[in-house]
N, C-alpha and C positions, 0 to 999 in steps of 0.2 A: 469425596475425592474431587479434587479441581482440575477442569480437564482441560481449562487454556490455561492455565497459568504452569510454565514448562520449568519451575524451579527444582524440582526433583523429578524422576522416572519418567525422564522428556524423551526417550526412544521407545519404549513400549507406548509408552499413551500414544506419542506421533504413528507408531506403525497399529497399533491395535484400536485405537479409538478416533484419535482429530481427524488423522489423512484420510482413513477409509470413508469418511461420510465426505468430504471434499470430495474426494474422488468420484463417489456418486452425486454426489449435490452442485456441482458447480458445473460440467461438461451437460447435466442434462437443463439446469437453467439455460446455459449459453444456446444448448439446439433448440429448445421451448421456444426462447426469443426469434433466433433466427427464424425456425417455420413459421413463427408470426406475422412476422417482416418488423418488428421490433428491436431488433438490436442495434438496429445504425442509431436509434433514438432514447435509447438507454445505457448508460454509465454504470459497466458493474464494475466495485473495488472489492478486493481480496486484501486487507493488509494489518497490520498491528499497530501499535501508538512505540513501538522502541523494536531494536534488533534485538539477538541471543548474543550472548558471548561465544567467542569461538572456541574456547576451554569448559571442559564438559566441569563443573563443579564436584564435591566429596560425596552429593545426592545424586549421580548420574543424571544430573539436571542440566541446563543452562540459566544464566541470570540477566539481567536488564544489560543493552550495551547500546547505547545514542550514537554511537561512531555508524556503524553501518548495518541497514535494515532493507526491508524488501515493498514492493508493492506490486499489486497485478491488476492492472486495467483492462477491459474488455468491453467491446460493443464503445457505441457514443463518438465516434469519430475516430478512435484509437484506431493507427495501423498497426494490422493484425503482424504476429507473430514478429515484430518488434522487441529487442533488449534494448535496452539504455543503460549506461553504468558500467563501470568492471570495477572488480575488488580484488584486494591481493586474493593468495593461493587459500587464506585461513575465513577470508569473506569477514577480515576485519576491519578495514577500511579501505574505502575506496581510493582507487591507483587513476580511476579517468570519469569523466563528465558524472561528477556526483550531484547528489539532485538535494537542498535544503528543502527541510518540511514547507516553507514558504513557497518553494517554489512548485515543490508537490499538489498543494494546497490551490495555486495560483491557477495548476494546468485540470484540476479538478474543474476549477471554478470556469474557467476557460473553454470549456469539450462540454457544459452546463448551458454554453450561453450568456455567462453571466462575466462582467466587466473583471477581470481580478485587482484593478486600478481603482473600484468601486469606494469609496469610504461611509461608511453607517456612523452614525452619531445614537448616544444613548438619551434617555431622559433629561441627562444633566447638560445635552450638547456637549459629552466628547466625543471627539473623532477615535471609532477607528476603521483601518484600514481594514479590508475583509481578507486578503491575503498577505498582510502584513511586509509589501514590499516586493514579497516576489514575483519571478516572471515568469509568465508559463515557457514549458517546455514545447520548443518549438521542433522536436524531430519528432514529435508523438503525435 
């Protein structure tokens, strides 16, 4: 059985398998950190490499959709209880301040400490850019 990959029986796995362990695994990372005093200085991400479709497929599934997807940042400078972004009514594209993977990328690298303007060169001396242009997200 594949238990992240939501292309068939994407609402039993979500309710009976993926969320339940979210549910317990991420709320108690975040207090761990906190009573630490750790979390202002760690970056946790929550997110996937693509959206769901917002049409349930013929397998009660979802399929790949690049239009519009999710991400959840916590701890690392992020302010807290913060949205960014709205999507239409189907959460299949976004209708206001949509965020490119670059610039996702950007505000990672940003809340890291790290230049997101930075450019690394390989073996061969080429350049590339380490967020590829984008710019961090300056409401987060």
């Amino acid at each position: 059985m594949e238990l992240f990959d939501m292309h068939t029986n994407n609402f039993s796995m979500s309710r009976n398998i993926n969320l339940p362990v979210l549910d317990k695994v991420y709320p108690t990372l975040i207090q761990d950190l906190e009573e630490r005093g750790l979390l202002d200085s760690t970056l946790v991400i929550v997110m996937g490499e693509m959206g769901r479709t917002p049409r349930v497929n013929g397998s009660a599934g979802r399929d790949h959709w690049p239009q519009c997807g999710f991400s959840l940042l916590t701890g690392g400078g992020v302010k807290a209880g913060m949205v960014y972004g709205v999507t239409d009514k189907q959460a299949a594209y976004p209708v206001s301040d949509p965020v490119h993977p670059s610039e996702l990328v950007a505000t990672i690298y940003h809340l890291l400490g790290i230049d997101p303007h930075l450019t690394v060169y390989d073996r061969l001396g080429r350049p590339f850019p380490i967020a590829r242009g984008g710019a961090p997200c300056r409401a987060c």
